[in-house]
C-alpha positions in Angstrom: 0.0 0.0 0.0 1.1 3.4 -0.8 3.3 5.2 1.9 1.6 8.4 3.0 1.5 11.1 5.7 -1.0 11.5 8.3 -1.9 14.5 9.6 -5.1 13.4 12.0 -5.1 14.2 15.7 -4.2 10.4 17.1 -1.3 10.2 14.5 -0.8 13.8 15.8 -0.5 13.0 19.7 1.1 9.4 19.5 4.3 10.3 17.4 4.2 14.0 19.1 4.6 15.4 15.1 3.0 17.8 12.5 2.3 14.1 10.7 3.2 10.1 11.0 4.8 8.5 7.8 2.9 5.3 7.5 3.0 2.5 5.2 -0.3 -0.3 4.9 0.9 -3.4 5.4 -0.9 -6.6 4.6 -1.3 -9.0 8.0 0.8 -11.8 5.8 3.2 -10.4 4.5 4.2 -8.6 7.7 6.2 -10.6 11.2 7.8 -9.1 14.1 11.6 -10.2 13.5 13.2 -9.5 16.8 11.8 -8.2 20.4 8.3 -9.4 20.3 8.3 -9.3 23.7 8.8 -5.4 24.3 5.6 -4.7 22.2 2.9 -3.5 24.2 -0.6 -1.9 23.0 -2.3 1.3 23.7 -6.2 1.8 22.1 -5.4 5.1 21.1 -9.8 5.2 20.0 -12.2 2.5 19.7 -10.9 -0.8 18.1 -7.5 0.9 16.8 -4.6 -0.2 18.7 -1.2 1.0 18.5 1.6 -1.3 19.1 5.2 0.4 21.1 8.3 -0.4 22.5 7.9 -0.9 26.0 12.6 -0.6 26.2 12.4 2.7 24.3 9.5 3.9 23.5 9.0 4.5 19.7 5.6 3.6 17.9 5.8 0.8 15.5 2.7 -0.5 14.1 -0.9 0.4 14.5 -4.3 -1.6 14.0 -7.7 -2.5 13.9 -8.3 -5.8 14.0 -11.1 -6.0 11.7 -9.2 -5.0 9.2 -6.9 -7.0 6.7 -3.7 -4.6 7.0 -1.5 -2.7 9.7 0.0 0.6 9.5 4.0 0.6 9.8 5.3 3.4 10.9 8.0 3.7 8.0 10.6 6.3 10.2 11.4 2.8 12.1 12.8 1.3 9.0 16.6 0.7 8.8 16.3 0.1 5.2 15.1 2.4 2.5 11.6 0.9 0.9 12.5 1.9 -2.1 9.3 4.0 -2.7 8.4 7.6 -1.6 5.4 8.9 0.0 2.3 9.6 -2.1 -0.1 12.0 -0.5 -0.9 13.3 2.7 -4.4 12.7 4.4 -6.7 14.3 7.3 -5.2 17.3 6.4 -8.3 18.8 7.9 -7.0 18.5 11.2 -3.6 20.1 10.6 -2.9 23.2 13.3 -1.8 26.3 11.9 1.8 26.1 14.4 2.6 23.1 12.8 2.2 23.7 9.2 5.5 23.6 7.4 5.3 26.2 4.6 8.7 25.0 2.9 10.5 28.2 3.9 12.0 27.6 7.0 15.6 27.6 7.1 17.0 23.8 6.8 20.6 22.6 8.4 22.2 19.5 7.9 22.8 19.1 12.0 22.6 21.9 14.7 22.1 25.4 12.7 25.6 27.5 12.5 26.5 29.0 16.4 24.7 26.5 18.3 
């Protein structure tokens, strides 16, 4: 599934961002490799559950059941996908402090005198 960016309040409040990056993932073509057993859940709202490191933190996967797919969170990749995000959605709930109008400065680290 396409790899998009999230802009609705839960994606909002549990990666403490403008947006989550997020990736649909078919159930079977998608297994926990390593540390199983630091993923805990959280129901962020009714039947969606989002799966997280209980060692560090960081958000990994969320859910409904119900449905056929997961969403990866695709910043917790190591690897590149080798496909780039396609659109943005729930745009509608964007706050006007977090909107990134392209012309802020950018820096490769810490900006110059810091």
């Amino acid at each position: 599934m396409a790899i998009e960016h999230c802009h609705c309040r839960t994606c909002r409040k549990a990666h403490a961002s403008a947006y989550a990056t997020t990736a649909g993932i078919m159930r079977e073509h998608f297994r926990w490799v390593s540390g199983e057993e630091n993923v805990r859940t959280y129901e962020s709202s009714p039947g969606k559950f989002r799966r997280f490191c209980s060692r560090c933190g960081t958000h990994l996967v969320a859910e409904r059941p119900v449905q056929p797919h997961l969403f990866l969170g695709v910043a917790t990749l190591d690897d590149d996908p080798g496909v780039r995000p396609a659109l943005h959605i729930w745009t509608s709930a964007d706050v006007p402090w977090l909107v990134d109008g392209g012309d802020l400065s950018r820096y490769p680290e810490w900006e110059p005198g810091r």
